[in-house]
N, C-alpha and C positions, 0 to 999 in steps of 0.2 A: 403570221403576217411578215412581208419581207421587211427589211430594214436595208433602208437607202440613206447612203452618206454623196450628201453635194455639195461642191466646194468651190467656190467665186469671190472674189472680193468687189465684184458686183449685186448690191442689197437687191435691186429688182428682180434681175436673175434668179437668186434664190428664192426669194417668196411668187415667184412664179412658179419655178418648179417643186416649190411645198406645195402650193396648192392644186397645181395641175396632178401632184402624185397621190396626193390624199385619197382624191376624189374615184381616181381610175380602178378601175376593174377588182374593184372592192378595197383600195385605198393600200398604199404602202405606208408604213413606219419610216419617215426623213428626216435626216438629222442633217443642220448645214455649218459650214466652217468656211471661214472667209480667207483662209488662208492653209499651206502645207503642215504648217507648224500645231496649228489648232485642229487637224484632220489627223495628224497621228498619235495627239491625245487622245480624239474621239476611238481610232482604233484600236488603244493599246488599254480600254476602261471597257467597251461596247460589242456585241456579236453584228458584224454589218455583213450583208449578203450581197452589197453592189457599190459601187464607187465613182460616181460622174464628178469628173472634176475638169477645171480650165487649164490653159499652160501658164500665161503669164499672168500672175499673183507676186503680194510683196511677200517679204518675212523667209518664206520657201514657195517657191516655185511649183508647178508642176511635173516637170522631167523630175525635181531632186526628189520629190515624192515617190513617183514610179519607180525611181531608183532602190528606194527603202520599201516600197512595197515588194519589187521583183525575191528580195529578202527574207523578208521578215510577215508578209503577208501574201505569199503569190498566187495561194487558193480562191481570192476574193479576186473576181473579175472588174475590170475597166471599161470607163468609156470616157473620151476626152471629147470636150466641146473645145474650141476655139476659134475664135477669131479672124486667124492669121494659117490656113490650112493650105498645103501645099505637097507636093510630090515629095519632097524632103523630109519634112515633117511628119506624111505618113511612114516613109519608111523608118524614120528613126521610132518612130512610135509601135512598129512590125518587129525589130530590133528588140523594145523591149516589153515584147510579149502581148502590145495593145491591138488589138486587129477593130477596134471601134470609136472610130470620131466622127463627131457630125461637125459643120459650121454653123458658126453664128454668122446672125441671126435666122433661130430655128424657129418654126409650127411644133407646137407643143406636142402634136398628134405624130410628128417623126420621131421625136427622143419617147413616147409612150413607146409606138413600135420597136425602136432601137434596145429598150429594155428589158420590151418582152422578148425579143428575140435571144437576146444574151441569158437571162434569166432562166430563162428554155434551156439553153446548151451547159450552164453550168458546169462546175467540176464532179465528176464521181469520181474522184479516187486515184493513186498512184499504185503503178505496179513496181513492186520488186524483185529480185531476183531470178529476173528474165532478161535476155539481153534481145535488143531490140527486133531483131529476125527472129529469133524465137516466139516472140508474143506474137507477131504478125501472122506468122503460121500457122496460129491457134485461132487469130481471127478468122482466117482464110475458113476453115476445115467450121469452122461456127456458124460461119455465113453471119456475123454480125454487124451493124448498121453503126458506124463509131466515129469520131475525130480523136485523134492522139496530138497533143502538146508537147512539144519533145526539146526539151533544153539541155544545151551541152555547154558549159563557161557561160559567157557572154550572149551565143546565140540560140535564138529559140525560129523553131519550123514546128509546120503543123501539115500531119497527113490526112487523108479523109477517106475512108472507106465507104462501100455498099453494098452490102449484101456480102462482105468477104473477098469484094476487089477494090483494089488503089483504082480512084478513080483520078485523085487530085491532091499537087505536095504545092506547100509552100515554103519556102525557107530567105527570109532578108529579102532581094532583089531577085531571085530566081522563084519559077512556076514548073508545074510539072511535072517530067519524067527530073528532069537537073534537079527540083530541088528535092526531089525524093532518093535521088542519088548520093547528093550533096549531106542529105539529114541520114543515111544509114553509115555513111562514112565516118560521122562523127563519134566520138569514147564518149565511154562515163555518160550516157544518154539519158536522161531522168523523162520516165513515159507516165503522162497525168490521161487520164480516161476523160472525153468531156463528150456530153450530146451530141444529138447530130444536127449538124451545121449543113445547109442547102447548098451544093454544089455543081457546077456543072463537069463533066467526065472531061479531061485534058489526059487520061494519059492513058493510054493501049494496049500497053505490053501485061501480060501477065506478071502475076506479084512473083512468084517463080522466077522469072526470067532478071525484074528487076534484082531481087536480093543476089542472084548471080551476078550480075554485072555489077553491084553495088561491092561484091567481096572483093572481086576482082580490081577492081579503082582504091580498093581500102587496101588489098597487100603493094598496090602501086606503087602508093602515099607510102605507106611502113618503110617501102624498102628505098624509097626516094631520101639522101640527105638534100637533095636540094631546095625540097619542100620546107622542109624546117629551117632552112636558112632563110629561104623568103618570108616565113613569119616574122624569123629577128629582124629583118630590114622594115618587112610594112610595121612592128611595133616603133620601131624608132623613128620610121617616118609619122607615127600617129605621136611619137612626144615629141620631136620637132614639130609639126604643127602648133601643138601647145606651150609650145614657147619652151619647153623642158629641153633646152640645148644641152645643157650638162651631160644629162642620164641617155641623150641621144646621139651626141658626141661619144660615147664611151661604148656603146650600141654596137655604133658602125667600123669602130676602128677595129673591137671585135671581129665583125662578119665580115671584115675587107681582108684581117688575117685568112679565114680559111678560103675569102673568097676574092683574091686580089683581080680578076678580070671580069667583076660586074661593073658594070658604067654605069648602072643604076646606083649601084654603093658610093662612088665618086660622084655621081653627081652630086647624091645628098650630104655628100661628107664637105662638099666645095659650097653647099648651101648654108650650112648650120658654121661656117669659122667665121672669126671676123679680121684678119690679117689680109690683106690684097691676095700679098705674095704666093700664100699658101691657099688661096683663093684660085689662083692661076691655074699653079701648080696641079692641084685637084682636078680641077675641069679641063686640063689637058688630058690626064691619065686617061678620063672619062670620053673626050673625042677621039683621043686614039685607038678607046676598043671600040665606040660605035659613031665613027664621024656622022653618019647620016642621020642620027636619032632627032627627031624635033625638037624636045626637049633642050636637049644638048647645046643645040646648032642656035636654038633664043637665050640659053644662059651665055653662050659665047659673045652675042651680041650686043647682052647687058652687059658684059666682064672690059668690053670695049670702050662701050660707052661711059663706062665709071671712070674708066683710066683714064678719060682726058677731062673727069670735071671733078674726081674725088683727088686731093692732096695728099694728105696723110694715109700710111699706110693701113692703121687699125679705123675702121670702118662700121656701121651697124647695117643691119637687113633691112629693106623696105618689108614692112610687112603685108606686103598684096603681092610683089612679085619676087621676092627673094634679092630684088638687083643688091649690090654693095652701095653705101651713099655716106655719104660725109654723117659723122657723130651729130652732129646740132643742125643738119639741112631740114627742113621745115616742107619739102616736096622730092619725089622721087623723078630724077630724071629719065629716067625710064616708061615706067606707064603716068606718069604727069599727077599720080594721086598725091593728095595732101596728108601729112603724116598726124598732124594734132590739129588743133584749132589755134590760129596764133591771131596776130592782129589782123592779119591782113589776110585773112583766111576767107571773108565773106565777099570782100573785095576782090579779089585775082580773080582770072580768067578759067574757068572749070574746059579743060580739055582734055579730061582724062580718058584713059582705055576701057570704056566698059566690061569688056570680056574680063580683062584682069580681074577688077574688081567684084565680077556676079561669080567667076569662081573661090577667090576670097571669098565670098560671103559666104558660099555652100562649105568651104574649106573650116572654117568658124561655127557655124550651124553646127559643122557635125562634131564639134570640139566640146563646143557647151554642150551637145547632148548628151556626152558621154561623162563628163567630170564639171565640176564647179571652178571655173576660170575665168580669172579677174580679165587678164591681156588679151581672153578671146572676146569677150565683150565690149571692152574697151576698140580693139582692134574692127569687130565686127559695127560697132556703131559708126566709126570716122568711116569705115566703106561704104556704109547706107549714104553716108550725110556726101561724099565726095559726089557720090550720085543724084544728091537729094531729095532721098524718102524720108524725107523729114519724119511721116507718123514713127517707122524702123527707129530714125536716129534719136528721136525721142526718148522713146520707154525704153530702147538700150544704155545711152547714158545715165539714164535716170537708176537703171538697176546696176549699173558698172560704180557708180555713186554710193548705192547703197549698199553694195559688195565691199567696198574700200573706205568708210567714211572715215577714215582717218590721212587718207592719203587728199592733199588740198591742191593737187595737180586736176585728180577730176573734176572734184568741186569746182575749180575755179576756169575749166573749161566750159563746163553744164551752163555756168552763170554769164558765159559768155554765149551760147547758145540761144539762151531764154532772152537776154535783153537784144537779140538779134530779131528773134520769132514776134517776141512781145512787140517792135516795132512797125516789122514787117507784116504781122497778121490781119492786119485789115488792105491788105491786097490781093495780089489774087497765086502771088505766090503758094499760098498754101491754099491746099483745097483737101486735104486727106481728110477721112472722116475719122477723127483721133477717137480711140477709145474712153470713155470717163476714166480718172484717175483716183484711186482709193487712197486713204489712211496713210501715209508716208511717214516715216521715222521719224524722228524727231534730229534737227545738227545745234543748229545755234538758239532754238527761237524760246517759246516761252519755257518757263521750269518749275511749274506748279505741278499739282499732285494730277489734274487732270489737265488735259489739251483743251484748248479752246476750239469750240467747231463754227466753220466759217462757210453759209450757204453762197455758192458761186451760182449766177443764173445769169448766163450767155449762152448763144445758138451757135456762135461760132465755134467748133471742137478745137481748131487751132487755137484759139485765144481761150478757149476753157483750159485747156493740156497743161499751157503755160502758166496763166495764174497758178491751177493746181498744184503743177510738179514746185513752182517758187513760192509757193505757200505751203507745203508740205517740208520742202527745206527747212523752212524755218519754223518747223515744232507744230502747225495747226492740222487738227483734222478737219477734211475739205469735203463738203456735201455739192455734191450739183444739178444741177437740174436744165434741161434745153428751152423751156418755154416756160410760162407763165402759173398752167395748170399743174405742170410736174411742181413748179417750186412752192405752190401751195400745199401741195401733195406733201413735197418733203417736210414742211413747215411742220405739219401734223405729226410726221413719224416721229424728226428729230428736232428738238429747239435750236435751233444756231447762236451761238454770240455776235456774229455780224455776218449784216447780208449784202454782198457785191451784187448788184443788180444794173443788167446791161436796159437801155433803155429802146433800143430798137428790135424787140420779139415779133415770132409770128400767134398767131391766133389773139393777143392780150400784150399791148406797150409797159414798158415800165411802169409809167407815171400813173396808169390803172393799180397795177400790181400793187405798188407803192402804198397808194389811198386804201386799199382792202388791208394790207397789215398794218397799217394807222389806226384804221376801224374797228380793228381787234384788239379785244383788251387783255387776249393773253399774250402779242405778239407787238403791241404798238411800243413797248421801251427798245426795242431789239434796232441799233442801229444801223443805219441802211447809206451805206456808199452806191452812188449813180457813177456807171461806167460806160463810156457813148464813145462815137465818133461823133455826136454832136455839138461843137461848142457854140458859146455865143449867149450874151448876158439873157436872155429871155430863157433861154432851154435853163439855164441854171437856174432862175428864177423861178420857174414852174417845178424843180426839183427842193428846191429851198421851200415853196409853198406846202406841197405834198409831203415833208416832213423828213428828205433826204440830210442826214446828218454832211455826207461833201459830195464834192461831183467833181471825179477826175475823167480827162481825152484822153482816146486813145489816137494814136498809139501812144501807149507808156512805158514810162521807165520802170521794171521791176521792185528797185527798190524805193523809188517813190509811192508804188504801191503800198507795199511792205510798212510805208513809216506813216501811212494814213491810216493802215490796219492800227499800227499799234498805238498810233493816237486814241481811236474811239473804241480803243481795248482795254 
């Protein structure tokens, strides 16, 4: 029997797919983990033959997992569910070696197929000491039916044969004949043998013709130094993005010695300093060898624009467009984005650049998906929120908090966030459908040996998020549920220590709900806070009758929540 590892820090999720997996085609062996951390226990104790897991979870993540799989497990195949699926996200998920995600919310009958198909192609085995044209020649002459897995560093390509012809390559962002080109060019190629994967024929030429042409682009490369210099520049350009100025400063002053008339090295070199002068200085060098470049021609623009509103000479970077901006400026005069959350952040006037900011985003995307960075998240949240994608800015701060909780810079912006949302949430401001929030660390709150679990029942996702993420701050595990029947439901699985119960549900009202755990004599001590937009002495009174321990309006103040919690705690 297979053994299947699922990993969500959503409880319905996984007892869904326990029991939809049991059940199938003679039942698999499922084991789940609610988080990265408790999934590489299960890996490093357990034989697992498959791996469905989410991306964003607390503790460790998704990506940091696949990262330590690609590692230490990369025989056992993937398949990611999530949420939040996008063209980005597949390719970084292609990147590292995932080629299976479905979106939520699935038909259980897709992730069956999704399994079986995976399970099908499996790994058989690695070849050794055969260099990559060589082995292929033996398939050729075999006539065998195969996918090859091919990892070289960082990236991984996959070819497909039939019947002993390339019919189809993949490699990163390229198809076909390129990325079959691209994967024989690669050293040190490590070839994993896996099933045959259903393809359609993309490429024409004979495998003959290809490993020729592919030799020939490979002694290109050898003999090219300028190839290898443009690696050191895009490496330093990928730690400049991540804020690694230092080790990216030191980069380029390197590749600018052997390579003093790239404008691409000055421009980045004029990017990552923070002196004006030397700022100037640099982005002239760089219009002088290529005045027409675009690039070039809008950093000139901003280096303008700074000069007549930045003072002082030493400067920091906007981080969505690189402009120069005053040390303590609060918005980028340039594309208009706002750089933190200050007071007056929810109030001003939002005219910012969109473009700037959506390539920010993808610029950040691909930051976190490659390393664990605090300023990419941080960075990547204020760009959702300038825009405001509220559900983004959410769970990004929320995990930028959780990354740093020592630092009380984010804290104390998050808590300016939450008592923003917490107000606003009963408008129509917010309308994203917010994911449920699991289990959150503990900062300041309770300090007993277990957490107190606190059942939330609101329909609102925005007004769920929030209680959550600010009940999770403060040390409690958060159960939730959207309607009436669900929080009966959870009432069963889990006991709660107190239950925030919104009073305006669809299918069953509060004040119903309310009288049925009164009713109950294993659930009637369990105190019950009423949370409405209703107020008005009768509504409270009909909550007082029904056995409601208080009844707070919303909109509310977070921490007036917080000190009602801890009242009837």
């Amino acid at each position: 029997m297979k053994t299947i590892l699922v990993i969500d820090d959503d409880k319905m999720i996984l007892r869904l797919a326990t029991e939809a997996l049991k059940d199938y085609s003679g039942g698999f062996n499922v084991m789940t983990a609610s988080n990265g951390k408790q999934a590489l226990q299960i890996l490093s104790a357990s034989s697992v033959d498959l791996v469905i897991t989410d991306l964003k979870m607390p503790v460790m993540d998704g990506y940091e997992l696949l990262s330590y799989m690609s590692k230490h497990h990369r025989n056992i195949p993937v398949i990611v569910m999530t949420g939040f699926g996008s063209p980005e996200i597949a390719k970084q998920l292609k990147q590292k070696g995932v080629l299976h995600y479905i979106e939520k919310p699935f038909e259980i009958n897709v992730l069956r197929e999704k399994i079986s198909d995976v399970l099908a192609v499996g790994s058989k085995g690695y070849i050794h000491g055969f260099t990559l044209a060589n082995f292929l020649q033996a398939v050729e002459v075999e006539q065998k039916t195969i996918t090859l897995r091919i990892r070289s560093k960082r990236r991984v390509g996959y070819l497909h044969l039939q019947e002993g012809e390339l019919i189809d390559a993949e490699a990163e962002e390229l198809m076909g004949e390129k990325a079959a080109f691209e994967i024989l060019c690669w050293d040190d190629a490590e070839i994993e043998i896996q099933g045959i994967r259903k393809r359609k024929r993309s490429i024409d030429s004979s495998l003959m013709n290809i490993l020729l042409e592919a030799s020939r682009m490979k002694d290109e490369r050898a003999d090219s130094e300028e190839t290898s210099q443009d690696d050191v520049l895009d490496e330093a350009v990928r730690l400049a993005e991540g804020h690694h100025f230092k080790e990216a400063q030191s980069m380029i002053a390197g590749y600018l010695k052997d390579n003093p008339r790239s404008h691409k090295g000055w421009l980045w070199c004029s990017r990552i300093i923070v002196v004006m002068k030397s700022i100037e200085a640099f982005l002239n060098n760089a219009a002088k060898l290529a005045p027409d470049d675009p690039e070039i021609m809008e950093d000139m623009k901003k280096l303008s624009l700074a000069k007549t509103c930045v003072k002082a000479n030493q400067v920091r970077r906007c981080p969505f467009c690189w402009s120069p901006v005053e040390l303590r400026s609060a918005q980028c005069a340039y594309c208009k984005s706002h750089l933190f959350i200050h007071d007056r952040f929810f109030t001003s006037q939002r005219n910012v650049v969109p473009e700037i900011l959506e390539k920010a985003i993808e610029r950040y995307t691909r930051v976190i998906g490659r390393e664990k960075n605090i300023n990419a998240h941080y960075y990547l949240s204020i760009a959702h929120l300038n825009l405001e994608h509220w559900e983004e800015t959410l769970n990004l701060f929320h995990k930028t908090v959780k990354l740093a909780p020592e630092k009380k810079v984010f804290s104390d912006q998050l808590h300016k966030l939450l008592n923003y949302m917490a107000l606003e949430s009963s408008t129509d401001a917010f309308q994203a459908d917010l994911p449920a929030q699991k289990k959150d660390s503990p900062s300041d709150g309770p300090t007993g040996t277990e957490k107190k679990k606190i059942l939330v029942v609101e329909d609102s996702p925005t007004t769920r998020k929030v209680i959550s993420i600010t009940l999770g701050q403060k040390g409690y595990d958060i159960i939730e549920a959207r309607d009436g029947l669900e929080a009966l439901s959870r009432l069963n699985e889990e006991r709660p220590d107190l239950i925030l119960l919104d009073i305006i549900l669809p299918k069953m009202d509060g004040y119903k709900i309310l009288s049925i755990i009164k009713d109950n004599a294993l659930f009637k001590d369990i105190p019950v806070i009423m949370l409405t937009s209703k107020d008005g002495m009768i509504n409270k009174w009909k909550g007082k009758r029904a056995g409601a321990a208080a009844y707070l309006t919303k909109p509310f103040k977070p921490e007036i929540l917080v000190e009602s919690i801890e009242k009837y705690l």
